[in-house]
PDB file of N, CA, C and O in Angstrom:
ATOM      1  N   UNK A   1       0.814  -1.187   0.000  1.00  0.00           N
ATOM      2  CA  UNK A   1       0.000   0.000   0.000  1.00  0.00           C
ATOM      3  C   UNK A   1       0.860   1.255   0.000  1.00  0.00           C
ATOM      4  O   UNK A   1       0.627   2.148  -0.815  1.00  0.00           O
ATOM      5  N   UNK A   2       1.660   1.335   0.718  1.00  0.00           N
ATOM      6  CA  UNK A   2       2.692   2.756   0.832  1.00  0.00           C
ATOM      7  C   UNK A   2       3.312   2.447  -0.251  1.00  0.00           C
ATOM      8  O   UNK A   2       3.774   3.511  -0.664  1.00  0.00           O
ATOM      9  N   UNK A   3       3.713   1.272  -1.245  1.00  0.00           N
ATOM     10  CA  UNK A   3       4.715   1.681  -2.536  1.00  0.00           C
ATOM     11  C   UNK A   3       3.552   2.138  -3.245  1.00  0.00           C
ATOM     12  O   UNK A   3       4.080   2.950  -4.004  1.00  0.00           O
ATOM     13  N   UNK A   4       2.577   2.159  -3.456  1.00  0.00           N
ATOM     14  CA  UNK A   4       1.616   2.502  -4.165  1.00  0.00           C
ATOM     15  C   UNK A   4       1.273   3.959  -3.805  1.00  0.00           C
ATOM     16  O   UNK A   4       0.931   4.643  -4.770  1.00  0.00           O
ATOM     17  N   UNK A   5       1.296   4.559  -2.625  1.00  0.00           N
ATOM     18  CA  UNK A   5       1.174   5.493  -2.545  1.00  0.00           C
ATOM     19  C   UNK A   5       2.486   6.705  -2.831  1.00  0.00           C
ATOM     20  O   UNK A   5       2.180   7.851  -3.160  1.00  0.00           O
ATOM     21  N   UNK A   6       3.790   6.329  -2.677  1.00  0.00           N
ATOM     22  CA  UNK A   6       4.944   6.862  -3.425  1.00  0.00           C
ATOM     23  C   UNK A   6       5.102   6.416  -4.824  1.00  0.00           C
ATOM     24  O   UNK A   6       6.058   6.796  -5.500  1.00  0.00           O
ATOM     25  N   UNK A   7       4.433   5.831  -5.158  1.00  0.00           N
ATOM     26  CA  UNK A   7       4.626   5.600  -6.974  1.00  0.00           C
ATOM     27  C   UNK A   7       3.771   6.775  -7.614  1.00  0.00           C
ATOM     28  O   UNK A   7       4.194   7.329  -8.628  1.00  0.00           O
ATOM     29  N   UNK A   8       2.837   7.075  -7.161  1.00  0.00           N
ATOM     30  CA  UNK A   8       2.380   8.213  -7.907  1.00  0.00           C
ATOM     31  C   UNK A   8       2.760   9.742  -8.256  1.00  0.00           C
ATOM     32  O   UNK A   8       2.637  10.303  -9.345  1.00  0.00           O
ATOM     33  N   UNK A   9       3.326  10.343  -6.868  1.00  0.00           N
ATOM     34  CA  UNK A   9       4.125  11.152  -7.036  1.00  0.00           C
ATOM     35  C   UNK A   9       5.460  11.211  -7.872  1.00  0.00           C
ATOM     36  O   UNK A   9       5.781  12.200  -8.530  1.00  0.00           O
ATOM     37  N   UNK A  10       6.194  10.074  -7.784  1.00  0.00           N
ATOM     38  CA  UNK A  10       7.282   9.649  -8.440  1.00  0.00           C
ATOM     39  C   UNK A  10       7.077  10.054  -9.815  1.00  0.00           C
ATOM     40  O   UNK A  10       7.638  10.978 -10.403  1.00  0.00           O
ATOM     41  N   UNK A  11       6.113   9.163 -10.300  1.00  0.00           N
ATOM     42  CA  UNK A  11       5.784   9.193 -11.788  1.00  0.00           C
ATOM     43  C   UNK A  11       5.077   9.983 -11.860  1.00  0.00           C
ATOM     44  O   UNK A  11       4.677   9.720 -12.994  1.00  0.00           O
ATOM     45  N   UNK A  12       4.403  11.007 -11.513  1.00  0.00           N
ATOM     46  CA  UNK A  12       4.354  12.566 -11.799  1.00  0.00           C
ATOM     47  C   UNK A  12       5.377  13.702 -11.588  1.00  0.00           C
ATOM     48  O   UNK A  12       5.157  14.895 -11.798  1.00  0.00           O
ATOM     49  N   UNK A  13       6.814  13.023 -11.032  1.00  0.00           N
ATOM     50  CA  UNK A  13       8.004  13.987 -11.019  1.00  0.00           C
ATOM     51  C   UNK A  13       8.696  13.759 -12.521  1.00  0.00           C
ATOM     52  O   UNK A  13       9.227  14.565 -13.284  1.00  0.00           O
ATOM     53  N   UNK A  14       8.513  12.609 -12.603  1.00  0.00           N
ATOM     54  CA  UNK A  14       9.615  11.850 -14.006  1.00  0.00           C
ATOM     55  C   UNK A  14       9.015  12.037 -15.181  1.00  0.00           C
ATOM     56  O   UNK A  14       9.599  11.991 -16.264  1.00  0.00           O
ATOM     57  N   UNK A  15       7.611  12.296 -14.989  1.00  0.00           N
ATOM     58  CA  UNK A  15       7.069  12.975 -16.378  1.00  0.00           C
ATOM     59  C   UNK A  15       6.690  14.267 -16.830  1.00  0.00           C
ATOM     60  O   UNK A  15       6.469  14.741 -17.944  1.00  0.00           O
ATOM     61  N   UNK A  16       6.673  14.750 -15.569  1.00  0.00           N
ATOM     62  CA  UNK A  16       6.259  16.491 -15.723  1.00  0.00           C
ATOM     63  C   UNK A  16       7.867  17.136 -15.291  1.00  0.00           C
ATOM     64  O   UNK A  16       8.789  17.262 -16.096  1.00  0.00           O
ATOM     65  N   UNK A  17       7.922  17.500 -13.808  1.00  0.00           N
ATOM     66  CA  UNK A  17       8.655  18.273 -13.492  1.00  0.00           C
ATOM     67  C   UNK A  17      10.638  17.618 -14.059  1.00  0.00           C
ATOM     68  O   UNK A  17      11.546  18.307 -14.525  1.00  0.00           O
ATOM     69  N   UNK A  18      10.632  16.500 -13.822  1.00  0.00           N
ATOM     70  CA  UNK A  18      12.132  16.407 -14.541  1.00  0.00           C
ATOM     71  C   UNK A  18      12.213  17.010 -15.898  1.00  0.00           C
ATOM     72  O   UNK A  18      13.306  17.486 -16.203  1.00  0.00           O
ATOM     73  N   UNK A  19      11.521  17.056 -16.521  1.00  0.00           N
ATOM     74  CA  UNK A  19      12.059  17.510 -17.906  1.00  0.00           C
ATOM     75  C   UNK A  19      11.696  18.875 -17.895  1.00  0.00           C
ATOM     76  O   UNK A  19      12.471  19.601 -18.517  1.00  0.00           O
ATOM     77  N   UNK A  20      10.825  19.368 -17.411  1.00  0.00           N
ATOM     78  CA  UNK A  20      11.236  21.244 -17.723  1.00  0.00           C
ATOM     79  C   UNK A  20      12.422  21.113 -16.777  1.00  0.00           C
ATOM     80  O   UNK A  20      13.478  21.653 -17.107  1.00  0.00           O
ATOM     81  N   UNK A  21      12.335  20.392 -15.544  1.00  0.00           N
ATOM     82  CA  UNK A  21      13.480  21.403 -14.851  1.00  0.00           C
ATOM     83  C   UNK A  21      14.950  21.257 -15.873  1.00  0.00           C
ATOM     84  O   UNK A  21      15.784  22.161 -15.927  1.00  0.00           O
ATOM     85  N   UNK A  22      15.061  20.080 -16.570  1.00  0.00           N
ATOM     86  CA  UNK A  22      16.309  19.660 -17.670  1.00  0.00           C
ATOM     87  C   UNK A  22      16.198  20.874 -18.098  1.00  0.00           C
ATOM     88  O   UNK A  22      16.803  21.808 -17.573  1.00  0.00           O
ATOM     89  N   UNK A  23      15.397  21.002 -19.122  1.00  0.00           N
ATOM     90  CA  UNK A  23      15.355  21.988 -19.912  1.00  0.00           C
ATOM     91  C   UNK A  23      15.730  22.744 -19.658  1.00  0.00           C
ATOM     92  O   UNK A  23      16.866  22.980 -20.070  1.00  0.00           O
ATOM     93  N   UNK A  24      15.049  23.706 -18.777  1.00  0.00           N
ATOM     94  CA  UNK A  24      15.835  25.078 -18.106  1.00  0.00           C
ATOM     95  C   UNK A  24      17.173  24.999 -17.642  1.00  0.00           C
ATOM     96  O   UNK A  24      18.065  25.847 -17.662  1.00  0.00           O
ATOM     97  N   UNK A  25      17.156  23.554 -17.119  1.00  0.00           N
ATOM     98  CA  UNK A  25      18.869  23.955 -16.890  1.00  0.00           C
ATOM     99  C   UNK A  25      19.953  23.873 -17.558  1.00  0.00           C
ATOM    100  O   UNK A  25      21.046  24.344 -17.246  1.00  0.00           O
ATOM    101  N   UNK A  26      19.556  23.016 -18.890  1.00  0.00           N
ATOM    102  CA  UNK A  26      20.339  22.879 -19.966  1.00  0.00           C
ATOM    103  C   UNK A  26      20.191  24.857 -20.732  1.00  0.00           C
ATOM    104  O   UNK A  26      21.169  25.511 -21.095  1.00  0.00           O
ATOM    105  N   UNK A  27      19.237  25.179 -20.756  1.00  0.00           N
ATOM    106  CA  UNK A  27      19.270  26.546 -21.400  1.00  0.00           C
ATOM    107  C   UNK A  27      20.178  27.536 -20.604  1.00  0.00           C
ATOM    108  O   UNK A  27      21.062  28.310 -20.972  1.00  0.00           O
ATOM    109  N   UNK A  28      19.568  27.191 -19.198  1.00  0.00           N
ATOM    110  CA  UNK A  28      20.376  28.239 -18.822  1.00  0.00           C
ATOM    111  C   UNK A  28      22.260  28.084 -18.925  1.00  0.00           C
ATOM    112  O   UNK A  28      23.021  29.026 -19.146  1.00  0.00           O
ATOM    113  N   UNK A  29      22.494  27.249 -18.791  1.00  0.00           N
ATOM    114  CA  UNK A  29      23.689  26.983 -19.293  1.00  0.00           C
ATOM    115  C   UNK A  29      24.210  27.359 -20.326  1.00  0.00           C
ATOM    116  O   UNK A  29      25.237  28.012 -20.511  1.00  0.00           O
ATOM    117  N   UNK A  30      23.443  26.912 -21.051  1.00  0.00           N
ATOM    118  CA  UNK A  30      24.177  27.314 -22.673  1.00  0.00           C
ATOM    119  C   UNK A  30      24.297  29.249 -22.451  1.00  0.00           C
ATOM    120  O   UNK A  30      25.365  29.854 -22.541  1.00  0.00           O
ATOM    121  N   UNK A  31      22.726  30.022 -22.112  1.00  0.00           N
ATOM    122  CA  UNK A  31      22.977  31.337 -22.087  1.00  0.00           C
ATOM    123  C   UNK A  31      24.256  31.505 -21.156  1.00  0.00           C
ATOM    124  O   UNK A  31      24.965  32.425 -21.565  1.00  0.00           O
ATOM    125  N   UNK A  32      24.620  31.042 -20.321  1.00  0.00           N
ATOM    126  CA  UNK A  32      26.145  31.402 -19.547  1.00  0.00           C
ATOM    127  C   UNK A  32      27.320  30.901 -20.744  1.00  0.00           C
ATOM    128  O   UNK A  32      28.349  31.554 -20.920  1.00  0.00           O
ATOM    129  N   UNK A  33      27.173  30.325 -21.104  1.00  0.00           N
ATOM    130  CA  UNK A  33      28.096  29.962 -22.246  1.00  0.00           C
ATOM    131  C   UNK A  33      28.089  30.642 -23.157  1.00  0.00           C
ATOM    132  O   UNK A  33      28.681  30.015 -24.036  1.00  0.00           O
ATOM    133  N   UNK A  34      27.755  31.652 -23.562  1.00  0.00           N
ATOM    134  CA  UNK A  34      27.872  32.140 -24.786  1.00  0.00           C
ATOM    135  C   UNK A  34      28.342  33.723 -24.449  1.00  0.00           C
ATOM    136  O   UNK A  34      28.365  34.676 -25.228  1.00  0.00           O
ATOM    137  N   UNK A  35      28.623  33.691 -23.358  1.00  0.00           N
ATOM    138  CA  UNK A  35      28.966  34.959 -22.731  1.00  0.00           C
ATOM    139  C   UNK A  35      28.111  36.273 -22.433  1.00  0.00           C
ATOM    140  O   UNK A  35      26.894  36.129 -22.318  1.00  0.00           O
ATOM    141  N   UNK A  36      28.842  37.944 -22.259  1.00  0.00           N
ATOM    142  CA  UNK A  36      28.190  38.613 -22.187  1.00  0.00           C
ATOM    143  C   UNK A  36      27.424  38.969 -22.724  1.00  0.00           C
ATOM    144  O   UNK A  36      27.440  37.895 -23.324  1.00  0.00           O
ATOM    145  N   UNK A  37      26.199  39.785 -23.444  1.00  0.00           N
ATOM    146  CA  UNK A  37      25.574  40.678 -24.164  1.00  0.00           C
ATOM    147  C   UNK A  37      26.036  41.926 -24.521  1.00  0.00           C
ATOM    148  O   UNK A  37      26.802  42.402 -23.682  1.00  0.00           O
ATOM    149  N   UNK A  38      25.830  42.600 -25.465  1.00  0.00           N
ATOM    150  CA  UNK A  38      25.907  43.831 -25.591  1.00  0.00           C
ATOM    151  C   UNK A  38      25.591  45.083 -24.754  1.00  0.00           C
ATOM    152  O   UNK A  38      26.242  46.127 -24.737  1.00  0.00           O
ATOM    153  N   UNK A  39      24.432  44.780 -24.036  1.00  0.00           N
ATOM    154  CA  UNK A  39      24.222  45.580 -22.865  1.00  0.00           C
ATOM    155  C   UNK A  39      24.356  45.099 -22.055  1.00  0.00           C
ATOM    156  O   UNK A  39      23.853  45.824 -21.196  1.00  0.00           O
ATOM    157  N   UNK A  40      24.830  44.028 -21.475  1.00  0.00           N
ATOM    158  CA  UNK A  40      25.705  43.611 -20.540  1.00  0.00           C
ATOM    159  C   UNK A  40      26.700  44.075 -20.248  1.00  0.00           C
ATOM    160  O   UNK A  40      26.806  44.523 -19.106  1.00  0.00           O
ATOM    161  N   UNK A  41      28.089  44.169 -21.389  1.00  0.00           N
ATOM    162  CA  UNK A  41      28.937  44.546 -21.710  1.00  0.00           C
ATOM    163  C   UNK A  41      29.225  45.908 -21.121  1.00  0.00           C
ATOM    164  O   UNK A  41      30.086  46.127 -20.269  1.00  0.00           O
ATOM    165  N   UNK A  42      28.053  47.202 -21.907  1.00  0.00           N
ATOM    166  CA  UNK A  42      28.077  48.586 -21.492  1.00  0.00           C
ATOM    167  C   UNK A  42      27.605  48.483 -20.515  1.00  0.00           C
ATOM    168  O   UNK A  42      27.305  49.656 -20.295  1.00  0.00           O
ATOM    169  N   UNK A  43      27.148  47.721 -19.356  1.00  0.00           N
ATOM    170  CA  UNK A  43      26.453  48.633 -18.485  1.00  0.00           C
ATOM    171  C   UNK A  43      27.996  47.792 -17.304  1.00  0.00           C
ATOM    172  O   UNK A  43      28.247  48.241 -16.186  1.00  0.00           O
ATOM    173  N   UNK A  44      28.622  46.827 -17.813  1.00  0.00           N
ATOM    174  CA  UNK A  44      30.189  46.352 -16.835  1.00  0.00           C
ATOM    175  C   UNK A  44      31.393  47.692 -17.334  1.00  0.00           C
ATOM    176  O   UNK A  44      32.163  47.942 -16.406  1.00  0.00           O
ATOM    177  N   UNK A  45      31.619  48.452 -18.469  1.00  0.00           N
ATOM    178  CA  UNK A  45      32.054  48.849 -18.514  1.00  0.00           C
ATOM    179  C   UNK A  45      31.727  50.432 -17.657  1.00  0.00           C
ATOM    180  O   UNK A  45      32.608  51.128 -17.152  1.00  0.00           O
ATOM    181  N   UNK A  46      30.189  50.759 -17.663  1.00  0.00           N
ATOM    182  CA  UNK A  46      29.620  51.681 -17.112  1.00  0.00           C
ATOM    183  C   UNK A  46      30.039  51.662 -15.891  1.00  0.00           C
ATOM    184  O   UNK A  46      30.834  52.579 -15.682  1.00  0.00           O
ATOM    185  N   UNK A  47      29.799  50.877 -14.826  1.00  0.00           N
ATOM    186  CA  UNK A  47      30.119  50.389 -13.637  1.00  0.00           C
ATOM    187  C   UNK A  47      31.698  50.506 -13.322  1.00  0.00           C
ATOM    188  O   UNK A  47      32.257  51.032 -12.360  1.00  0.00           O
ATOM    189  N   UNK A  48      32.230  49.846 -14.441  1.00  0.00           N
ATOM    190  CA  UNK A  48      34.065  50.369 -14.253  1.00  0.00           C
ATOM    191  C   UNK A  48      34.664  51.775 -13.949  1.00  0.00           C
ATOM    192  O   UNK A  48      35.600  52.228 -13.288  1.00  0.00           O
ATOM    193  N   UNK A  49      33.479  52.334 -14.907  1.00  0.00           N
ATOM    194  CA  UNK A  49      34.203  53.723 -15.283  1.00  0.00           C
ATOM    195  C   UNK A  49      33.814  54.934 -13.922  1.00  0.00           C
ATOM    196  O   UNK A  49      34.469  55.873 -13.471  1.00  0.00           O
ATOM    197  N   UNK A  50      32.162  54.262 -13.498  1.00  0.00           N
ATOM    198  CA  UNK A  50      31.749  54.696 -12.478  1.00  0.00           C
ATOM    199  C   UNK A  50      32.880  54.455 -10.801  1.00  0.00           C
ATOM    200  O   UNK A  50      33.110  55.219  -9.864  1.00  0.00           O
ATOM    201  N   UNK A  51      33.249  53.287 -11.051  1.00  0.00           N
ATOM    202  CA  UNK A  51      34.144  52.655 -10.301  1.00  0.00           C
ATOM    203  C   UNK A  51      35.392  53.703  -9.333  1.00  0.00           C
ATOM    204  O   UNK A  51      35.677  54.228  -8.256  1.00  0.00           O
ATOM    205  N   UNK A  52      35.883  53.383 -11.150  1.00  0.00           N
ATOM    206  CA  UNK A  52      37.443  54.628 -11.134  1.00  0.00           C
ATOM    207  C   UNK A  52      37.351  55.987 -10.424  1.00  0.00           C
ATOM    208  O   UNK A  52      38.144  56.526  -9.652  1.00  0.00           O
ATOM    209  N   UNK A  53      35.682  56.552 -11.094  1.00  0.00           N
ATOM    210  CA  UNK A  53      35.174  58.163 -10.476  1.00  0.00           C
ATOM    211  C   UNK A  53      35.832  57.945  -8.975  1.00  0.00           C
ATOM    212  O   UNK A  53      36.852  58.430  -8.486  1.00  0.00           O
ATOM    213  N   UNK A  54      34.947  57.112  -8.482  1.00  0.00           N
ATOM    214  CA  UNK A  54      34.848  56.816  -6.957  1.00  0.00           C
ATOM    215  C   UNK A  54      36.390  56.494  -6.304  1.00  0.00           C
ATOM    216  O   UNK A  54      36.700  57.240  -5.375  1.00  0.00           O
ATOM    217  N   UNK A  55      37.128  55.727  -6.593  1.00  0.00           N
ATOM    218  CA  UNK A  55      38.296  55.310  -6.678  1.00  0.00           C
ATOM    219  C   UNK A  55      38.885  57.378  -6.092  1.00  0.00           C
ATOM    220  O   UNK A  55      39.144  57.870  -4.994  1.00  0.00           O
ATOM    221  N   UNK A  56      38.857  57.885  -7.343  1.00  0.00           N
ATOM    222  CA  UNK A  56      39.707  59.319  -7.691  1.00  0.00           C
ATOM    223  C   UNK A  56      38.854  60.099  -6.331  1.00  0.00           C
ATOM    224  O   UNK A  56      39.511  60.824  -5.584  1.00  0.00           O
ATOM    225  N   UNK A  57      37.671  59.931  -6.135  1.00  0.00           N
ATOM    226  CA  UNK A  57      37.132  60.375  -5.264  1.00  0.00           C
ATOM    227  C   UNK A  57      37.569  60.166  -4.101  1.00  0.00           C
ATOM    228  O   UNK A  57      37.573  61.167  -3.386  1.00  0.00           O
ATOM    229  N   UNK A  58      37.878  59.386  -3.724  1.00  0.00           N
ATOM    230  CA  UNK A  58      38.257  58.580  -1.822  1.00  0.00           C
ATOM    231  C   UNK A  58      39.698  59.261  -2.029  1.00  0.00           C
ATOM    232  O   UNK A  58      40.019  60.097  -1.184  1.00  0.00           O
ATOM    233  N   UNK A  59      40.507  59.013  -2.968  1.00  0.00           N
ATOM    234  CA  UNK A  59      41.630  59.340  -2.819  1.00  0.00           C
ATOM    235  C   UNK A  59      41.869  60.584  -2.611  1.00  0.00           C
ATOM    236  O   UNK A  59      42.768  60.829  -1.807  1.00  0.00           O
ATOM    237  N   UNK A  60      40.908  62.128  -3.480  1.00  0.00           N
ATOM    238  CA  UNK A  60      41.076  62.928  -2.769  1.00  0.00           C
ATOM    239  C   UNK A  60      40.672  63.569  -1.210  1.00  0.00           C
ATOM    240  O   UNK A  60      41.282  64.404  -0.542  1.00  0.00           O
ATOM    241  N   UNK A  61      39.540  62.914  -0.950  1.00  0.00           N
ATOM    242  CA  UNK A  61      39.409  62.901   0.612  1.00  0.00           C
ATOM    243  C   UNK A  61      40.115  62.649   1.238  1.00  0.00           C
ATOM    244  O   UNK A  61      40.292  63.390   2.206  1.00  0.00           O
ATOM    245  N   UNK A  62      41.010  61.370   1.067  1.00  0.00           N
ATOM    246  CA  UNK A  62      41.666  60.757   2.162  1.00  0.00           C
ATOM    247  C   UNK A  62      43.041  61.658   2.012  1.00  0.00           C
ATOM    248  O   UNK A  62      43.862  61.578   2.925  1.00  0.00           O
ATOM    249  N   UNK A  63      43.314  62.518   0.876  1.00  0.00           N
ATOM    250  CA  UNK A  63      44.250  63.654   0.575  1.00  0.00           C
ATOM    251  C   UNK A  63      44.111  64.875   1.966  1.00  0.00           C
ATOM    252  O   UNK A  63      44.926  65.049   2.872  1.00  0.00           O
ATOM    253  N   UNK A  64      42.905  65.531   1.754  1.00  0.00           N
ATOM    254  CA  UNK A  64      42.266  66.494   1.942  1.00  0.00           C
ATOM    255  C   UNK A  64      42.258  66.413   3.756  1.00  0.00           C
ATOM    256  O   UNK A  64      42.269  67.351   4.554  1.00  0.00           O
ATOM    257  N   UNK A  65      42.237  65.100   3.985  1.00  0.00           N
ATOM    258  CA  UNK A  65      41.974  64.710   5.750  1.00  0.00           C
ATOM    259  C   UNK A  65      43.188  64.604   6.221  1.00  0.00           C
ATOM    260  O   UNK A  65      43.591  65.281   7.167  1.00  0.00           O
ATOM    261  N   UNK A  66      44.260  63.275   5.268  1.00  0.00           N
ATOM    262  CA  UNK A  66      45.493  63.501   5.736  1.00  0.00           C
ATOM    263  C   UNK A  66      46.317  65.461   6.278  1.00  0.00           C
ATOM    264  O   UNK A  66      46.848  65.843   7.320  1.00  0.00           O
ATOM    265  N   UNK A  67      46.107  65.958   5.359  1.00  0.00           N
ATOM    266  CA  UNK A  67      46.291  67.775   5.437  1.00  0.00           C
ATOM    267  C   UNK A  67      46.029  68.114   6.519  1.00  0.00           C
ATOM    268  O   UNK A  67      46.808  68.704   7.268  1.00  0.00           O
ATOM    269  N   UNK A  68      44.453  67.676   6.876  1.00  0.00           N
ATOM    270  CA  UNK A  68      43.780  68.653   7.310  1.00  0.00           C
ATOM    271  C   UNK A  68      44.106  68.059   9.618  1.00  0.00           C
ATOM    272  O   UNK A  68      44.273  68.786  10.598  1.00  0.00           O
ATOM    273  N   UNK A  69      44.036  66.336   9.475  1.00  0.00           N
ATOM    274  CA  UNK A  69      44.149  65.482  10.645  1.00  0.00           C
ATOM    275  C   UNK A  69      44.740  64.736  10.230  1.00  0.00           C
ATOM    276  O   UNK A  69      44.052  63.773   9.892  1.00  0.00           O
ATOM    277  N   UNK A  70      45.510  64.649  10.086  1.00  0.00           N
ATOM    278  CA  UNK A  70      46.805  63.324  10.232  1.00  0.00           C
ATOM    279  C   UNK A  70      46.947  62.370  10.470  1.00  0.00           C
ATOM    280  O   UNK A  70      47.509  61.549   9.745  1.00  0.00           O
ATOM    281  N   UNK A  71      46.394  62.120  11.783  1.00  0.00           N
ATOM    282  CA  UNK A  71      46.125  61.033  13.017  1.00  0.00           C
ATOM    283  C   UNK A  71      44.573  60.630  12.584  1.00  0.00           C
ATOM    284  O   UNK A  71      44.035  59.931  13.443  1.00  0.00           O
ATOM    285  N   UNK A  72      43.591  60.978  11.222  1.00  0.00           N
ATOM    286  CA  UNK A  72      42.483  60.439  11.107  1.00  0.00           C
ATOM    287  C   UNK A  72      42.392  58.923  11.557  1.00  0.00           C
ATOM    288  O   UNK A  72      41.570  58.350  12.272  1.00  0.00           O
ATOM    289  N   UNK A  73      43.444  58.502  10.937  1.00  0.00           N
ATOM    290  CA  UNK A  73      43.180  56.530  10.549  1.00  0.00           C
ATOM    291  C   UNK A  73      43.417  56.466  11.543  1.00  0.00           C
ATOM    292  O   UNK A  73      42.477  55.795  11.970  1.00  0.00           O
ATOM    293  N   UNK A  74      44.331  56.775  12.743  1.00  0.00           N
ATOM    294  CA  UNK A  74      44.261  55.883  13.810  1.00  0.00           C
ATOM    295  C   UNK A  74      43.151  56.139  15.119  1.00  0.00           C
ATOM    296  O   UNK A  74      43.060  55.315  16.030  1.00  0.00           O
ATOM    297  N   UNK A  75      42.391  57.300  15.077  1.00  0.00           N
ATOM    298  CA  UNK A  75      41.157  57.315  15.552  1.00  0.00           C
ATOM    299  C   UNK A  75      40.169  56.297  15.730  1.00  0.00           C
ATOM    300  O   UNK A  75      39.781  55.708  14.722  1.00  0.00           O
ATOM    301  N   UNK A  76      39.628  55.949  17.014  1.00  0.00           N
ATOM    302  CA  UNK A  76      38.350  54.983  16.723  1.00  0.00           C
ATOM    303  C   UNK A  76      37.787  55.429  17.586  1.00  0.00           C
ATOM    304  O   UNK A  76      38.207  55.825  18.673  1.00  0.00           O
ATOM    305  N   UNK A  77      36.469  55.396  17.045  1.00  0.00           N
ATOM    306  CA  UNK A  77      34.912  55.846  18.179  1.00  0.00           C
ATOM    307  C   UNK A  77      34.826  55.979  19.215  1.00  0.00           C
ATOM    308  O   UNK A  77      33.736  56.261  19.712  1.00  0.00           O
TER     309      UNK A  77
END
């Protein structure tokens, strides 16, 4: 009686849900395989460039503080 009652679910996993879930995971794969996109691309390079801003940014603060307090970095709360 209980194999009968786990056989049904079973064979409603092995005929429905195993094969989309294949599917999708075979697709999604392949889309990782084939690399970035075009707007993928610009919006990693966007982010870089945004990056660097920030980068040039800290550095002149941490310019501007060194000048101004010296002893900033070794300060704590």
């Amino acid at each position: 009686m209980e194999l009968e009652i786990l056989m049904v679910p079973l064979i409603l996993f092995m005929l429905i849900v195993a094969p989309i879930w294949l599917i999708l995971h075979y697709r999604s794969k392949r889309q990782v395989s084939q690399g970035l996109t075009e707007e993928e691309y610009q919006q990693l390079h966007e982010l870089a460039v945004k990056a660097d801003k920030m980068a040039q940014r800290i550095e002149s603060l941490e310019a501007i503080l060194d000048a101004e307090t010296p002893d900033w970095r070794n300060k704590h709360d």
